[in-house]
C-alpha positions in Angstrom: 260.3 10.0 247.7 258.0 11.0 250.3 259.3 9.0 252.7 262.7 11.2 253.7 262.3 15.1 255.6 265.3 17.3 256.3 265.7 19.8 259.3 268.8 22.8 258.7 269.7 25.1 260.2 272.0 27.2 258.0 273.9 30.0 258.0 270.8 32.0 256.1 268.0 30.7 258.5 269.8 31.1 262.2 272.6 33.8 263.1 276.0 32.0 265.0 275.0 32.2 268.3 272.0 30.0 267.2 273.9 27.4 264.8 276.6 27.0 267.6 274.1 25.2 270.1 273.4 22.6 267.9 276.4 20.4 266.9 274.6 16.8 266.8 276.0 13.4 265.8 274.1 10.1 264.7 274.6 8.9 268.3 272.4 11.5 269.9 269.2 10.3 267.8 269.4 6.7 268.3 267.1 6.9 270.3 264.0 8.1 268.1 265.2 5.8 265.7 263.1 2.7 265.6 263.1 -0.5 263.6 263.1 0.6 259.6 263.7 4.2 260.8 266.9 5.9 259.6 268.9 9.1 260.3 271.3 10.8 259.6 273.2 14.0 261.4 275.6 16.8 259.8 277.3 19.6 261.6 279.6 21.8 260.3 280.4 25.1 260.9 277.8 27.1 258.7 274.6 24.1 259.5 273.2 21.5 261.6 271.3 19.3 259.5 269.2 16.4 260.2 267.4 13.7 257.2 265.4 11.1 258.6 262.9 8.2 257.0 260.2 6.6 259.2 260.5 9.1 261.6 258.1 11.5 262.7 259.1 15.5 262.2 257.8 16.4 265.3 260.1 14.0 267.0 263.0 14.7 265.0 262.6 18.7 266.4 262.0 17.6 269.8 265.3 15.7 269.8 266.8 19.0 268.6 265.5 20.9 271.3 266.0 18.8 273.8 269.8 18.7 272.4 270.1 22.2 272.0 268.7 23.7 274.5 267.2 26.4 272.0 263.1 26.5 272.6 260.9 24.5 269.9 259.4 28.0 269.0 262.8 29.6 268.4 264.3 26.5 266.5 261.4 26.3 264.1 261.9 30.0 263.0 265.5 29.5 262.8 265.2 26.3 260.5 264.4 25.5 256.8 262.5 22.0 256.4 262.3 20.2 253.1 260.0 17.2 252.7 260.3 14.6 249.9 261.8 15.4 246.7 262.9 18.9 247.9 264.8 17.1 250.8 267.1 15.0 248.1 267.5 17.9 246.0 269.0 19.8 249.3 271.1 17.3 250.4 272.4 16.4 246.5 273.1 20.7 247.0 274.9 20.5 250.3 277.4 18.1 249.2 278.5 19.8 245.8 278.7 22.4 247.4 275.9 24.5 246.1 274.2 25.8 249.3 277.2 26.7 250.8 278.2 30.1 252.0 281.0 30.2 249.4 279.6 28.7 246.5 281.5 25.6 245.3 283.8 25.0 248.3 285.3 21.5 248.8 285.3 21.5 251.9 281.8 20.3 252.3 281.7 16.9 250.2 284.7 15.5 253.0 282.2 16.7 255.4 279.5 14.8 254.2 281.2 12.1 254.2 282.8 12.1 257.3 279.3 12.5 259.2 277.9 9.4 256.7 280.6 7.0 258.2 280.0 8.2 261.7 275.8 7.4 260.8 277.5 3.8 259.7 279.2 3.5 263.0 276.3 4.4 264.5 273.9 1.9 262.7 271.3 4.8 262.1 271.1 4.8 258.2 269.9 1.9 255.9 268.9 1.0 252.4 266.9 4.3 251.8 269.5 6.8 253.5 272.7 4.8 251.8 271.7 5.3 248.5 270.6 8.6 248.8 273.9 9.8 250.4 275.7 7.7 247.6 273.9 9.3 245.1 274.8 12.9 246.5 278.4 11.4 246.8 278.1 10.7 242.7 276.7 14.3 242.0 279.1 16.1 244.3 282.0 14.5 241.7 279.6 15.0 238.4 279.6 18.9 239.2 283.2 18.7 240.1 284.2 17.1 236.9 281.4 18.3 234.7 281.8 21.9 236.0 283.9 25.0 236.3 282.6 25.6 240.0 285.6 24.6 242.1 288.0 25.7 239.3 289.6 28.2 242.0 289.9 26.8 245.7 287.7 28.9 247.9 286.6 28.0 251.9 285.6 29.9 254.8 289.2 29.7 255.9 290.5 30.9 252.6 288.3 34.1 252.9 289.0 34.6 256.4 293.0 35.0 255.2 291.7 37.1 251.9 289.8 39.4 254.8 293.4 39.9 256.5 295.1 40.9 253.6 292.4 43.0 252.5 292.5 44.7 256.1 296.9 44.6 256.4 297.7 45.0 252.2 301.1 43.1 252.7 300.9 40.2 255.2 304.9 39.5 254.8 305.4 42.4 256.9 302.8 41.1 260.1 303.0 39.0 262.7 300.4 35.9 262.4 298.9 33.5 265.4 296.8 30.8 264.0 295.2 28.7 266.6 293.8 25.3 266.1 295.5 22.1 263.8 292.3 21.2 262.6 291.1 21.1 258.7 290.0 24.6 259.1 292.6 26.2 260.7 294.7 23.9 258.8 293.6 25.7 255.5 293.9 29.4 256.8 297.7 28.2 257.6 298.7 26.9 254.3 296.6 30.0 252.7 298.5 32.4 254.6 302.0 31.1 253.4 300.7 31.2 249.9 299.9 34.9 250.3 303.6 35.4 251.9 303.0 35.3 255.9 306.1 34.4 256.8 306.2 35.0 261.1 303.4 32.2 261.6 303.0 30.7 264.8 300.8 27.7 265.9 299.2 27.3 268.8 297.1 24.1 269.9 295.6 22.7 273.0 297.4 19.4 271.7 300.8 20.3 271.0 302.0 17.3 268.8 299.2 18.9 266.3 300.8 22.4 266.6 304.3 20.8 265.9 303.1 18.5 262.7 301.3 21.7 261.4 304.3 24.0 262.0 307.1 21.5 260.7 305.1 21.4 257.4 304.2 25.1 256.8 307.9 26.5 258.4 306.0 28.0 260.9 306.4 28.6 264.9 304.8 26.3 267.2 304.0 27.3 270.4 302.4 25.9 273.5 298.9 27.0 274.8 299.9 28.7 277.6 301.7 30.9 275.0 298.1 32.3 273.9 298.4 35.9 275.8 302.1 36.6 274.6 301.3 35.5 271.0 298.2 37.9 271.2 300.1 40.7 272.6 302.5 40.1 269.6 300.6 39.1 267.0 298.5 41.4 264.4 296.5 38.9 262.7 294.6 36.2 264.4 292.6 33.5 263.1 291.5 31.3 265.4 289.5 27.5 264.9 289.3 25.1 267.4 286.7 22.7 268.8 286.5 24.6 272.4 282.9 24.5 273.3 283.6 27.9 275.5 285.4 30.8 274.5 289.3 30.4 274.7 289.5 34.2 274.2 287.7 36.3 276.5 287.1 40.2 277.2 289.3 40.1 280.3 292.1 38.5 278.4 292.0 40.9 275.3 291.9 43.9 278.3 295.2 42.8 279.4 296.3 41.8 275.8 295.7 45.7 274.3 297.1 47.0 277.5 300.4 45.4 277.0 300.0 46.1 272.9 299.9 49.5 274.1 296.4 49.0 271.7 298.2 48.6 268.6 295.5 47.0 266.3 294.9 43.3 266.2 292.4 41.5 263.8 290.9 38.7 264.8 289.0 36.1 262.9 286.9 33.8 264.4 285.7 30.8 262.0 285.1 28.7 264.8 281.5 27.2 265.1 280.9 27.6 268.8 283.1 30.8 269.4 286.7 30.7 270.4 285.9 34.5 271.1 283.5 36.1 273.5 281.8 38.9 271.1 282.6 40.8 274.0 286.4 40.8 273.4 285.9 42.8 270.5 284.9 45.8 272.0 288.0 46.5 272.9 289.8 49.6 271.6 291.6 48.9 268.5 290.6 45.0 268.6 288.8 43.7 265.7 286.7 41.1 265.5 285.1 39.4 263.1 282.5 36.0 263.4 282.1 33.5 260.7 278.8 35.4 259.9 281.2 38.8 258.7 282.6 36.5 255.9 279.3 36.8 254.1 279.7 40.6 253.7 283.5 39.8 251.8 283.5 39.4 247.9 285.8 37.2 247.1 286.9 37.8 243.1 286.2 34.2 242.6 282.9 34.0 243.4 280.8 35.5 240.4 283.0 32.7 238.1 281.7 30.1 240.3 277.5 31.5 240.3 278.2 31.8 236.3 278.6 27.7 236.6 275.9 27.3 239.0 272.8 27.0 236.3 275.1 24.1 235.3 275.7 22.3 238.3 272.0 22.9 238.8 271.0 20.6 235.8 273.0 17.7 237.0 271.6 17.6 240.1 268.4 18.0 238.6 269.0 15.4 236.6 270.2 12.9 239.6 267.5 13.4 241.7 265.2 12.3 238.8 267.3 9.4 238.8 267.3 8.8 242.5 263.4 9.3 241.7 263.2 6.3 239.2 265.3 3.8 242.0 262.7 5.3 244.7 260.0 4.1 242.3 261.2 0.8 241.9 261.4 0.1 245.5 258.2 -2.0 245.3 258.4 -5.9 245.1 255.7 -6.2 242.1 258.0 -3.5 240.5 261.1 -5.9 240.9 259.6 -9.1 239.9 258.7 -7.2 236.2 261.8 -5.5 236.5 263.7 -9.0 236.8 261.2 -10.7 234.3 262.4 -8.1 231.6 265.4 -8.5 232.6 265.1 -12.5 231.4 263.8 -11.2 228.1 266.6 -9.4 227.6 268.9 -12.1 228.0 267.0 -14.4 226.2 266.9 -11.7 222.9 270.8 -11.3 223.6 271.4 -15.5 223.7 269.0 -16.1 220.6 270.6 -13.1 218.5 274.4 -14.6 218.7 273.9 -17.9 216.6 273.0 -19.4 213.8 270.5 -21.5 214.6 267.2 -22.9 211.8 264.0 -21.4 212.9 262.7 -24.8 214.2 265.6 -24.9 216.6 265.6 -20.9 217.4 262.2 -21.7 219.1 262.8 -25.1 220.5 265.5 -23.7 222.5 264.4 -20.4 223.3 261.6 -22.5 224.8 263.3 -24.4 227.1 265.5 -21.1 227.8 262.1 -19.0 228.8 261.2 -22.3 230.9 264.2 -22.7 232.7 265.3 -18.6 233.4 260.9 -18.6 234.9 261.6 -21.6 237.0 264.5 -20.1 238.6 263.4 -16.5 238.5 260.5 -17.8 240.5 262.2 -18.6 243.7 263.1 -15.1 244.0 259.7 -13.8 243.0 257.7 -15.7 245.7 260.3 -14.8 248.3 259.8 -10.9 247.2 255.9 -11.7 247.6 256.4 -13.0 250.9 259.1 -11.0 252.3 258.5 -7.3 250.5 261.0 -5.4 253.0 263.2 -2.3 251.6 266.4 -4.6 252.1 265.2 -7.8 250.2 263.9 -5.6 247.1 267.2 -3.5 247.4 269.5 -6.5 247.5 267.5 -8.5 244.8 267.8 -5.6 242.2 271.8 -5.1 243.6 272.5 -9.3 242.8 270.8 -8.7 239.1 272.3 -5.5 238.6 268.7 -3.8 237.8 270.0 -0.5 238.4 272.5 1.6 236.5 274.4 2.9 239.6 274.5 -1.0 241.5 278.0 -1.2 241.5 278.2 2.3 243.6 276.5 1.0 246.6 279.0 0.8 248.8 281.9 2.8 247.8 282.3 6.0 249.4 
């Protein structure tokens, strides 16, 4: 287990302005990753995370600089780093959703995933890296199933709508710009219309998205060069995009509350870098809020979902034990015992279904030992003389050695 190390930076260990420097994809560590290293990259909007095996740390945080821009000083105080064990439990965490800044949001598992077939494109994760994110896929739908936690739908976006409501009461009655098609903005949209928004207009850089989004919500599209009219018009704003500069900046919202005659606006900004300059919202009557100001909302859901965290807390406990026990077997003596019980077995099974006289019972169970050694020993001498990660890992997947051998490769 000692062989994989994690780097985050979260949304406890580095304010936005930090975690918005340092979206990162498979692609840009290809090149610290060596033969029988792996790696793998996740961004989202509340981390940057980085797991690695055969790698060294001080690389992997040089890369990040280098990326980033940030100073190695800075981005080791604004980073938590697990090693070994503590690194499998994290990532197990992250994808159910435990260590997320609403406490079992979905959001996070279609995440995971997402950045784990981009790592596949990228060819920068192998035997050890697969299985571990496989296993986090398993215990991500354990604490979903096994679990109360994501018994009410909660996301970022969801509380960045319950934050509007809380600030307007009635959110029939105001005029609402969302801007961005993607997931995110996406989910603020359709949470919106469930809370009774019904003037909801759509802007996107890509207009087709704005239009898809609109058509299924009833909402108004409009075009991007709409922006400053919808924000002069417009009391709620809740804005995601993938801009890496500000699409809303202090000059525009001087104009804006000039022409609102500075009628309050709220604006929400989940987007991970800023669609706002911070500077915008010191504008009289304009209020603005950063994915950071979430953390300070209560949403009624969450204590329900920490009651079920001591629960989703034992399964994962009791899958990284289990991811413990493969790690453990990753050893070619290991295997060949492994697949020499595994002959025993069979033979026990074979020799218990008949009906055979004692003579016979050993006569054949002789020549069955004899033959399952001679064949078994092929595969032994090759694991001998060819003891790589992939040949034990594909030996124990062919004989099924593992409990979880059918799930490596489904995602």
């Amino acid at each position: 287990m000692n062989r994989i190390g994690c780097i985050s930076v979260n949304y406890r260990s580095a304010p936005v302005e930090i975690r918005e420097k340092l979206f990162v994809n498979p692609q840009d560590f290809q090149c610290i990753c060596a033969r029988d290293a792996e790696i793998y990259a996740l961004a989202t909007c509340n981390r940057t995370e980085v797991y690695w095996t055969g790698i060294e740390e001080r690389a992997v945080l040089e890369r990040m600089e280098a990326l980033s821009g940030i100073p190695g000083e800075t981005l080791l105080k604004s980073c938590e780093i697990f090693r070994g064990e503590e690194a499998i439990k994290h990532l197990f965490a992250v994808a159910s959703g435990l260590d997320s800044l609403v406490i079992g949001e979905n959001q996070i598992l279609g995440q995971v995933k997402d950045a784990y077939r981009a790592a596949l494109a990228a060819g920068t994760t192998s035997v050890f890296l697969n299985k571990a994110l496989h296993r986090a896929f398993r215990t991500a739908k354990r604490v979903r199933t096994e679990t109360d936690i994501g018994r009410y739908p909660v996301s970022v976006a969801s509380q960045a709508v319950e934050l509007a409501c809380h600030i307007f009461g009635d959110i029939g009655q105001s005029s609402v710009l969302i801007i961005g098609a993607g997931e995110m903005a996406s989910i603020a949209a359709i949470r919106l219309k469930e809370r009774g928004a019904r003037d909801l207009s759509i802007i996107n850089r890509t207009h087709s998205a704005a239009c898809d989004l609109a058509m299924e919500l009833g909402g108004k599209p409009k075009p991007f060069e709409a922006l400053r009219e919808e924000l002069a018009r417009c009391s709620i704003v809740i804005t995601s995009t993938g801009s890496p500069d500000p699409i809303i900046t202090r000059a525009m919202m001087d104009e804006v509350m000039k022409r609102r005659r500075h009628e309050p606006i709220i604006i929400i900004d989940i987007a991970v870098p800023r669609d706002v300059d911070p500077e915008a919202g010191k504008c009289y009557n304009c209020y603005l809020y950063d994915i950071d100001a979430l953390k300070a909302i209560v949403d009624k859901h969450i204590t329900y979902r920490k009651e079920e965290t001591d629960k989703a807390l034992d399964i994962i406990t009791s899958e990284v034990e289990r991811f413990g026990k493969w790690v453990r077997s990753l050893d070619a003596q290991a295997t060949i015992r492994d697949l020499f019980a595994l002959m025993d077995e069979y033979i026990a099974s074979e020799m218990g279904s008949n009906s055979l006289s004692p003579e016979q019972r050993a006569a054949v169970e002789q020549k069955l030992r004899i033959s399952l050694k001679r064949f078994l020993h092929r595969v032994a001498s090759f694991l001998k003389e060819h003891p790589t990660l992939p040949n034990i890992e594909q030996a124990r997947r062919i004989f099924q050695l593992d409990e979880d051998y059918q799930d490596r490769h489904k995602g």
